[in-house]
C-alpha positions in Angstrom: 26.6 36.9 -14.2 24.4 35.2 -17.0 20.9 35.3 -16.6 19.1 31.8 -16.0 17.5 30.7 -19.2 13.9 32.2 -19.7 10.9 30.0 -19.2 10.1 27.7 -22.7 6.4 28.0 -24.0 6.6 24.6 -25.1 8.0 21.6 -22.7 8.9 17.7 -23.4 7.0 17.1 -20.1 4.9 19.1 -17.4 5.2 17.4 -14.1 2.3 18.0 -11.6 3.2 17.9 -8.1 6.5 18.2 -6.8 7.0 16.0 -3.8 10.0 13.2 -3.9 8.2 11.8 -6.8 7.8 14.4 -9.0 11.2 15.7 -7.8 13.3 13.1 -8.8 11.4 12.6 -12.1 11.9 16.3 -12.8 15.9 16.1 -11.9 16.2 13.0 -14.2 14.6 14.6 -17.2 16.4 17.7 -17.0 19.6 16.4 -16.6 18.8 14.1 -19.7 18.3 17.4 -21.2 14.3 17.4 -21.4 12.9 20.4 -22.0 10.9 20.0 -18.6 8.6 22.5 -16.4 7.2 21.1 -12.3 4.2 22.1 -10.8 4.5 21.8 -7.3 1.8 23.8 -4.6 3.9 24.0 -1.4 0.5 24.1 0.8 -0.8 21.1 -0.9 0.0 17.3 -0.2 3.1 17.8 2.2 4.1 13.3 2.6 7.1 13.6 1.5 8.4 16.2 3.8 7.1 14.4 6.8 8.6 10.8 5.4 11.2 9.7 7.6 13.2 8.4 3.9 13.8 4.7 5.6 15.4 2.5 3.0 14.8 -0.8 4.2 14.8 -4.5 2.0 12.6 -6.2 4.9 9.8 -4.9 5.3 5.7 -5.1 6.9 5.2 -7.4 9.8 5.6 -10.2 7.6 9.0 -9.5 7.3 9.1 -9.9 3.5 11.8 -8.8 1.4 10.8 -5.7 -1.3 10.0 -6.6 -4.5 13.1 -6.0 -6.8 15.1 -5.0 -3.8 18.3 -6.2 -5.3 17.6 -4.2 -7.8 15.9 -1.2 -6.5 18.3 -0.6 -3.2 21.6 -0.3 -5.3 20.0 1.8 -7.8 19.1 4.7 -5.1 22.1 4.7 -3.3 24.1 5.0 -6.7 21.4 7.6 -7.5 21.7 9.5 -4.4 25.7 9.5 -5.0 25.6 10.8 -7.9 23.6 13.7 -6.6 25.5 14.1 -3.4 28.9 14.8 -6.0 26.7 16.9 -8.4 25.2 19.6 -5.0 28.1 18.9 -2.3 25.7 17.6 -0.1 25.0 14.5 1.8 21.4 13.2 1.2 21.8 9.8 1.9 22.5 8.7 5.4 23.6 5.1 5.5 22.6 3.0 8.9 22.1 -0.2 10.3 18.4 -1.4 11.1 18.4 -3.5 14.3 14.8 -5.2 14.1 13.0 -6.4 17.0 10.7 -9.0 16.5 7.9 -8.4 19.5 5.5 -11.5 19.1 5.9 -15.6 18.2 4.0 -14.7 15.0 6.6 -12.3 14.0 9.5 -15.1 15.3 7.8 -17.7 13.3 7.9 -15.8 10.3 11.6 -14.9 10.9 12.3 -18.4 11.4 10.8 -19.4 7.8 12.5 -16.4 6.5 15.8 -17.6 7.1 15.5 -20.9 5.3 15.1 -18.8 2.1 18.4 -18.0 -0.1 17.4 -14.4 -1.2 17.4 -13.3 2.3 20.8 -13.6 2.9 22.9 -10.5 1.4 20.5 -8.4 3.4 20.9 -9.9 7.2 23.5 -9.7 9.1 23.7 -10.8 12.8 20.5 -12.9 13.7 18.6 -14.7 16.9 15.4 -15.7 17.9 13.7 -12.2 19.0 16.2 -9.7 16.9 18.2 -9.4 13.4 20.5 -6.5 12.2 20.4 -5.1 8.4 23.7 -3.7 7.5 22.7 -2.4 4.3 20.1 0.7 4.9 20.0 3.8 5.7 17.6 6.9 5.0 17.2 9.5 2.7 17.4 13.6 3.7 14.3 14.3 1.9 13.9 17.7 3.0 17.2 18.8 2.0 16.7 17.1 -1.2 13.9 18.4 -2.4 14.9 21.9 -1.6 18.6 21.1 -3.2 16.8 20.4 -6.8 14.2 22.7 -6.2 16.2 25.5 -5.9 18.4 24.2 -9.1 15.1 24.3 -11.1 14.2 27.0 -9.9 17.1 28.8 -10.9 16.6 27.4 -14.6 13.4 28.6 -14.6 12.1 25.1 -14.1 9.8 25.1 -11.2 6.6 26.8 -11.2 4.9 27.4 -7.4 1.4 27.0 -8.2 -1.8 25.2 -7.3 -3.6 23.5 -10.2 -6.4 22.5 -11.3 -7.3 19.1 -13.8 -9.6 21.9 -15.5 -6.5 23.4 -16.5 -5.1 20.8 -18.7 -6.5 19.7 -22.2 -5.2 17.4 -24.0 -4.9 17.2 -28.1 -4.6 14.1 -30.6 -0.1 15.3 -30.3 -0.2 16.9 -27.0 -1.3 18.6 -23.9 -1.5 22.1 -23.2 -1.5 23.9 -19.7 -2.2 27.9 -19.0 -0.6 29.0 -22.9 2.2 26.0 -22.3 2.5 23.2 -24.4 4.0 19.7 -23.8 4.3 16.1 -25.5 3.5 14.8 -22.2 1.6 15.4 -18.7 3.0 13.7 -15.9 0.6 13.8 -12.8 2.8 13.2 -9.3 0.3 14.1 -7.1 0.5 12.0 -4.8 -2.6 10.8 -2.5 -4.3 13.7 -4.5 -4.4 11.5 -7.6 -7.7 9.9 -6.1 -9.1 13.1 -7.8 -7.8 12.7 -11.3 -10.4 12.6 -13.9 -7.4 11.0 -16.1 -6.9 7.7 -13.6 -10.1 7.2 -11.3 -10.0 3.7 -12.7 -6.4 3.3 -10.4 -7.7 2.0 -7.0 -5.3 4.5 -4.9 -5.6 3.6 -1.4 -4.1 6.5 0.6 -3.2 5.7 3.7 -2.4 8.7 7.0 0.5 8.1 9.0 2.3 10.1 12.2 5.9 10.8 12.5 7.1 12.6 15.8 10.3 14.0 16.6 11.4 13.9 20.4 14.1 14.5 22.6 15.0 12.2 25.1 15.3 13.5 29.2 18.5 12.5 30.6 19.9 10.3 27.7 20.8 10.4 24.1 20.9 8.4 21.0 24.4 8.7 18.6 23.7 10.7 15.5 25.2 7.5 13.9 22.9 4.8 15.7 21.8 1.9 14.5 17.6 2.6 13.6 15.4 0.6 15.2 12.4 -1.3 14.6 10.0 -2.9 16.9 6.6 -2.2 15.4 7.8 1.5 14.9 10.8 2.6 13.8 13.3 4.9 15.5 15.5 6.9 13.5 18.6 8.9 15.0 19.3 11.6 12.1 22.2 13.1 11.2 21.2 16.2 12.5 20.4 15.5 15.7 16.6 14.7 15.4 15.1 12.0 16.8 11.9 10.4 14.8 9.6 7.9 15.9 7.0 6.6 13.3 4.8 5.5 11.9 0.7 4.9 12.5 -1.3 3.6 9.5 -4.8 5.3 9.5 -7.1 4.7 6.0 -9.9 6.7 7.4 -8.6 10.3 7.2 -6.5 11.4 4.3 -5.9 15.0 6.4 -2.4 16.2 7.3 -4.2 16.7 10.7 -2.5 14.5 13.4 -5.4 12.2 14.6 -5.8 11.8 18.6 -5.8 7.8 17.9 -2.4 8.0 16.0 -0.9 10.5 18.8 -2.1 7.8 21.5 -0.2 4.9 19.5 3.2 6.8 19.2 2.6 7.6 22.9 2.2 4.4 24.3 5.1 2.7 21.9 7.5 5.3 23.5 6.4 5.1 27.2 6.7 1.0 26.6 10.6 1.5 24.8 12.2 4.8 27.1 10.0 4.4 30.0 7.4 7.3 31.0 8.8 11.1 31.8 12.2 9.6 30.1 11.2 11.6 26.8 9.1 14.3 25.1 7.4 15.6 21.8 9.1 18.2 19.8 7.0 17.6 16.9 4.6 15.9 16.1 3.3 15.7 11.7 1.7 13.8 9.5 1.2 12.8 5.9 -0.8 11.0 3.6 0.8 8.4 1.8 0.3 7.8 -1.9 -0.3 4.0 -1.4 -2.2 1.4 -3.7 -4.7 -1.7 -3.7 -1.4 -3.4 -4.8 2.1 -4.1 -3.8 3.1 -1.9 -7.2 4.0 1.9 -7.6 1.2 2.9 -10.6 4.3 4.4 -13.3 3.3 4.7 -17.4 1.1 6.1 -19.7 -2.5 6.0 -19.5 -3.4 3.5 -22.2 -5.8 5.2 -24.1 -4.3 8.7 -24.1 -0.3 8.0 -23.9 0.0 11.9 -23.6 -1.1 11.6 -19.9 1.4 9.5 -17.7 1.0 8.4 -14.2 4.1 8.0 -12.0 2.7 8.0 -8.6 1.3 4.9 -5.3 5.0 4.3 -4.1 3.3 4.4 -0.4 5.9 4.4 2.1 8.7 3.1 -0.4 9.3 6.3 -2.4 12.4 7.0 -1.1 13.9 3.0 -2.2 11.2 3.0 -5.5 11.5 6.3 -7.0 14.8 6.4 -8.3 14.8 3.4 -10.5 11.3 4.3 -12.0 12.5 7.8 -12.7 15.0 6.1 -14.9 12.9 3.9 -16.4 10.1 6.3 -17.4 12.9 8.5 -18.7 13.8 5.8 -20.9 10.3 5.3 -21.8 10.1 8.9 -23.0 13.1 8.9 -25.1 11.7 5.6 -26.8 8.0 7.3 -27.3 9.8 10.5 -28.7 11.4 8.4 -31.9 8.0 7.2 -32.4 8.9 3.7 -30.8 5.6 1.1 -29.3 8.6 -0.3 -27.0 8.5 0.5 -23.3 10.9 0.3 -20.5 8.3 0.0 -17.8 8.0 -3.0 -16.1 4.5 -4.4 -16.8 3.2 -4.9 -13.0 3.6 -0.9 -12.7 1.3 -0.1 -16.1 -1.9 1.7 -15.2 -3.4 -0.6 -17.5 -3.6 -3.4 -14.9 -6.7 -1.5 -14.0 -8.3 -1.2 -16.7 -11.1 -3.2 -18.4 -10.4 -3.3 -22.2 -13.4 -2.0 -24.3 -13.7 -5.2 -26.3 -14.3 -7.3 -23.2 -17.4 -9.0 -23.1 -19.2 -8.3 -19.9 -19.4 -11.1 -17.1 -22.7 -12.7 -16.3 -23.7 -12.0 -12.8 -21.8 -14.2 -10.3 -22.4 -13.9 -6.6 -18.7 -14.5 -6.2 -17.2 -12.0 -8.2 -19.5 -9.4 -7.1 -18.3 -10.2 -3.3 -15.2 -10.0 -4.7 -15.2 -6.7 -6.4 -16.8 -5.3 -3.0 -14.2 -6.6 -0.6 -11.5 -5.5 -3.1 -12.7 -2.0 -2.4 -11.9 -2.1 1.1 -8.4 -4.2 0.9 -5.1 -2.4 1.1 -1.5 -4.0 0.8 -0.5 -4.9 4.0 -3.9 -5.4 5.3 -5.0 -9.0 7.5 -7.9 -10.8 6.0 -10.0 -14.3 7.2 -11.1 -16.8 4.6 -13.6 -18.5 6.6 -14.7 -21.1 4.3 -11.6 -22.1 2.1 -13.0 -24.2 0.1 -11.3 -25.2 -2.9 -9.1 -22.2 -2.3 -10.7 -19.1 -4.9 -11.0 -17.0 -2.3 -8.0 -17.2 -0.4 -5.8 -16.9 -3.4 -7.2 -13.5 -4.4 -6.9 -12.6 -1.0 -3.8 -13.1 -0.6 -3.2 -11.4 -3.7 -4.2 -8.8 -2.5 -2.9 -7.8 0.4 0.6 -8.2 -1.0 3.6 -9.8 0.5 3.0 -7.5 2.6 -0.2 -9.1 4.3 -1.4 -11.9 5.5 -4.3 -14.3 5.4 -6.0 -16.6 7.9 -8.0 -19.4 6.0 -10.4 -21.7 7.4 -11.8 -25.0 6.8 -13.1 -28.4 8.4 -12.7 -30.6 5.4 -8.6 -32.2 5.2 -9.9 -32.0 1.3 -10.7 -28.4 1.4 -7.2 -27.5 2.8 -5.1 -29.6 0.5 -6.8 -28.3 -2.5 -6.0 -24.8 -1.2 -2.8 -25.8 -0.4 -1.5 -26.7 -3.6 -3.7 -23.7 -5.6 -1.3 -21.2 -3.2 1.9 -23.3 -3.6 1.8 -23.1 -7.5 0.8 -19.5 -7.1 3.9 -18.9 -5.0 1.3 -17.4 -2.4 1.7 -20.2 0.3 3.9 -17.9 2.9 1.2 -15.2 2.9 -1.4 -18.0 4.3 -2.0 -19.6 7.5 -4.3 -23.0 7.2 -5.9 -24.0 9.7 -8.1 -27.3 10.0 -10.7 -25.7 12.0 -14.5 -24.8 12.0 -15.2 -21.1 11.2 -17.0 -21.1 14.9 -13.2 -21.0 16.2 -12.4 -18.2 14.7 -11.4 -15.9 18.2 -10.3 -18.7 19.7 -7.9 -19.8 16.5 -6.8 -16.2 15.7 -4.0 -14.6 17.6 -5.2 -12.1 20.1 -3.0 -9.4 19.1 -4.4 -9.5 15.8 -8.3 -8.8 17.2 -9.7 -5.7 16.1 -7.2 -5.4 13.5 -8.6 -7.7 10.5 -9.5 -5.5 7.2 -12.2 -8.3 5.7 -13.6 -11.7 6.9 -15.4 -13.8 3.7 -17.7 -16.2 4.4 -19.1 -18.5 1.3 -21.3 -20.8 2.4 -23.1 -23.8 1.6 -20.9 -26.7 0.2 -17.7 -27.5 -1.0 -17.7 -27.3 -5.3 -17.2 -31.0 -6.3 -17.6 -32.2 -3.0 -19.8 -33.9 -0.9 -22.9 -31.9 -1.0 -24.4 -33.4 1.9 -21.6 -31.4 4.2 -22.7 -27.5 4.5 -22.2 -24.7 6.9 -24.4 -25.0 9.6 -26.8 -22.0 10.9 -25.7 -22.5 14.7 -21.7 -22.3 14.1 -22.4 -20.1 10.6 -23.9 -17.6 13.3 -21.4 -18.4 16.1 -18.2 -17.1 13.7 -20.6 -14.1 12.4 -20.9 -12.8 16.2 -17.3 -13.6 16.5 -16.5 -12.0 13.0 -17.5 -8.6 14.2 -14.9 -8.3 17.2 -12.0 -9.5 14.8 -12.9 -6.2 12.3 -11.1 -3.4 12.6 -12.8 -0.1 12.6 -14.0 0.6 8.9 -13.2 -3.1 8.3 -16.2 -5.4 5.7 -17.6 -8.8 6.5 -18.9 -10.4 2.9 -21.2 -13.6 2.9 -22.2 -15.5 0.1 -25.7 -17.4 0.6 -27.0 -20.1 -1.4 -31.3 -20.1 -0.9 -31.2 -23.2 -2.8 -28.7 -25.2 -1.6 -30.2 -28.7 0.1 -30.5 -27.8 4.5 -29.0 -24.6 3.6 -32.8 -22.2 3.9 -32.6 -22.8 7.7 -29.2 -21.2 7.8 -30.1 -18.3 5.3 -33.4 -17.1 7.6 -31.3 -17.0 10.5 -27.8 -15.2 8.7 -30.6 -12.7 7.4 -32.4 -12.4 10.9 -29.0 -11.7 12.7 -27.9 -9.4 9.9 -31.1 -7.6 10.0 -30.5 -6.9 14.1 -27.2 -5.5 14.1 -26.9 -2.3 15.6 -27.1 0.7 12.8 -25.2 2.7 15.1 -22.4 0.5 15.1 -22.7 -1.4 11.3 -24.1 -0.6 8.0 -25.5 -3.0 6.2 -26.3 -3.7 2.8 -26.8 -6.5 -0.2 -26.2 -7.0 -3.4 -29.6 -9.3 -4.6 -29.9 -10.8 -8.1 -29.7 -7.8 -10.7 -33.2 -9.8 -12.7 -34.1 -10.6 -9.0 -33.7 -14.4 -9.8 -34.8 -15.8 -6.1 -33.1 -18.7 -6.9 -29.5 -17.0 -6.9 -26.7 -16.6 -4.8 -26.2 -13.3 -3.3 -23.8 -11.8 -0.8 -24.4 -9.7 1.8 -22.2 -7.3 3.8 -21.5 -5.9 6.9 -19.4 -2.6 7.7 -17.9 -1.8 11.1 -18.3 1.5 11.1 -15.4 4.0 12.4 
């Protein structure tokens, strides 16, 4: 018997963390024979052992299809073939998705969906409350991740080890790592990249979710049943496990199970088998890697192209990963024959984050520092309220923001105000992430949905008057205050209400007094306040002001 190959002091790439990530990456570099070593701590960010793998094109409860999915899907399945011949294994698991749709928002959604071309390889039978995806599946990723770990390990490939950032320096050709050297440090980490010195400029947005696997009293599920989705998903695996999933909790970034997220997977299985028709066998969780933005974060960081970030697939890893392993692998060929060219799609570039040094600095602008703090607090998927739409600014960043994924409610009194907006989010291509509604901001719980109260991640108030408008037609202290009280029982837990006031617009110092006297009662057991005034403490400024439901 040959001995494996000894351990190289000097690598192509060192690949910290070795979830599905860092996994994949690590398999596609060494079978492009890269001269590769992973880092992975088995005791450290364990996500991609709980994920339940779905590979699904239709996604969030805006049931929007994935970004590149035509691209991405047939990519990992090809991927995952090609693996499955290479180990003798099956990793892939190919199933029908029944979806459920459980509410008329979620039905009228569906409805619009159908009018749209690019829908239409992915769904197969569909009716009012339910449609089937033939095409999905999920991926083994236990078994996977053990498969090529053991290979690299048995190539020397794979070292079990914590890390810390202390560890690597980095040089003008390359980076070096306990007496190791390498042209390149690739940092997998997962939700643990929030601490890397290297990318703290990436807004990683990790996000806790709960998986359960249960066993069902008196009745069973076929190991080849369709999954199900109807808020969570239901997954009958190959092997006989059931698994129920998933909560979204951006509070605790713990693999602890939360009480809160328990409760929810309760109550969704007493409501679909019925109480004392079913029981926990196990019950984990994991953090997921996510972003501020519907992109994965995948390239080099773009002042020191040594260090490379492949990491925020969120809950998509399992449909993402494959292509952008392929892609960066690309990227590193290129870069090794000296090459400025990249493979890497520019929406996944960590320098989307990143302020260029030559960039003259803004002048202060109530706006954009509202802006800048709400941004903090928004996640893709998230449900947001432009109360005062205006010309349509703010809900176009909004929406932005939250990604296909979200949604946005936008307010406004003036027909003006909404066709402006209108049109800004039809040429922006952002007009199915918006609901308009001609309405006062005062009607905000009555307007909303009621399933959606206590669920919305920022409300933004700008108030005064319309920008090249009639300036005689402000917000009005009485309903101004009336959406503020109203505002508060919309937020979700941890959720930010931002308003904009304008001292010196005409009528408007009434309504500031009073916005500042109701702001200044709140509860400091219940909110935190806080305001951003005038940096040169111009009183004749703009300045916002915000408000955080706490936990």
């Amino acid at each position: 018997m040959t001995n494996p190959p000894s351990s190289p002091k000097h690598h192509d790439a060192i690949i910290f963390g070795g979830g599905l990530a860092g996994t994949i990456l690590a398999e596609r570099l060494h079978s492009a024979g890269k001269q590769i070593l992973l880092v992975n701590d088995p005791q450290k960010s364990r996500c991609s052992r709980v994920a339940a793998g779905l590979i699904n094109p239709i996604g969030g409860k805006r049931l929007k299809l994935i970004w590149q999915a035509g691209k991405l899907i047939p990519h990992a399945k090809a991927y995952y073939q090609e693996l499955e011949s290479k180990f003798g294994k099956q990793f892939f698991h190919p199933r029908s998705i029944h979806r459920e749709l459980v509410n008329d928002q979620e039905k009228s959604f569906w409805q619009k969906r159908l009018d749209d071309p690019n829908y239409q390889r992915w769904v197969g039978d569909s009716a009012e409350d339910h449609f089937t995806i033939p095409e999905a599946g999920y991926l083994d990723t236990n078994t996977l991740l053990d498969t090529i770990h053991g290979e690299l390990q048995s190539q020397d490939r794979l070292l079990s080890s914590s890390f810390n950032y202390d560890d690597i320096s980095v040089t003008e050709s390359a980076v070096e790592f306990r007496g190791r050297t390498a042209r390149h440090a690739i940092f997998a980490e997962g939700h643990l990249a929030t601490g890397n010195p290297h990318f703290q400029f990436v807004p990683y947005k990790p996000a806790k979710g709960i998986i359960a696997s249960i066993k069902l009293v008196g009745a069973c599920l076929s190991r080849d049943s369709k999954i199900i989705i109807k808020g969570k998903f239901i997954v009958p695996r190959h092997d006989g496990i059931i698994q129920v999933g998933a909560t979204y909790n951006w509070d605790d970034a713990s693999d602890t199970p939360d009480e809160a997220g328990v409760a929810e997977i309760e109550s969704f299985l007493n409501q679909h088998f019925g109480p004392g028709n079913w029981s926990f066998e196990q019950i984990r969780a994991g953090v997921r890697p996510a972003t501020a933005g519907a992109y994965p974060v995948v390239g080099p960081h773009p002042e020191t192209p040594q260090i490379i970030a492949f990491n925020g697939f969120g809950s998509k890893g399992s449909l993402q990963i494959p292509y952008f392993a392929g892609a960066l692998s690309q990227h590193l060929q290129i870069a090794s024959a000296a090459s400025t060219d990249t493979q890497l799609p520019s929406e996944t570039l960590p320098s989307r984050f990143l302020k260029t040094k030559n960039s003259k600095p803004k002048r202060w602008i109530a706006t954009e520092v509202a802006k800048a703090e709400v941004l903090k607090h928004l996640s893709n998927g998230d449900l947001v309220i432009d109360a005062t739409a205006g010309n349509g600014h703010d809900t176009q960043w909004l929406a932005e923001s939250v990604t296909s994924e979200g949604h946005v409610f936008a307010f406004d009194i003036q027909t003006q105000a909404l066709e402006t907006t209108r049109q800004r989010l039809e040429k922006h291509q952002l007009d199915s992430r918006v609901t308009l509604y001609h309405a006062g901001h005062e009607n905000l719980l009555e307007t909303i949905p009621s399933e959606f109260h206590g669920n919305i991640s920022s409300i933004v108030f700008n108030l005064g008057f319309l920008p090249g408008g009639d300036p005689t037609l402000i917000t009005k202290s009485d309903t101004t205050i009336q959406a503020l009280k109203a505002s508060l029982q919309l937020l979700k837990p941890g959720g930010l209400l931002s308003i904009t006031l304008y001292p010196t617009h005409s009528g408007a110092q009434e309504e500031v007094e009073l916005v500042l006297s109701w702001f200044n009662d709140l509860f400091p057991e219940k909110f935190s306040t806080y305001m951003e005034p005038h940096p040169q403490g111009n009183p004749h400024s703009p300045y916002p002001i915000f408000v955080r439901k706490k936990p």
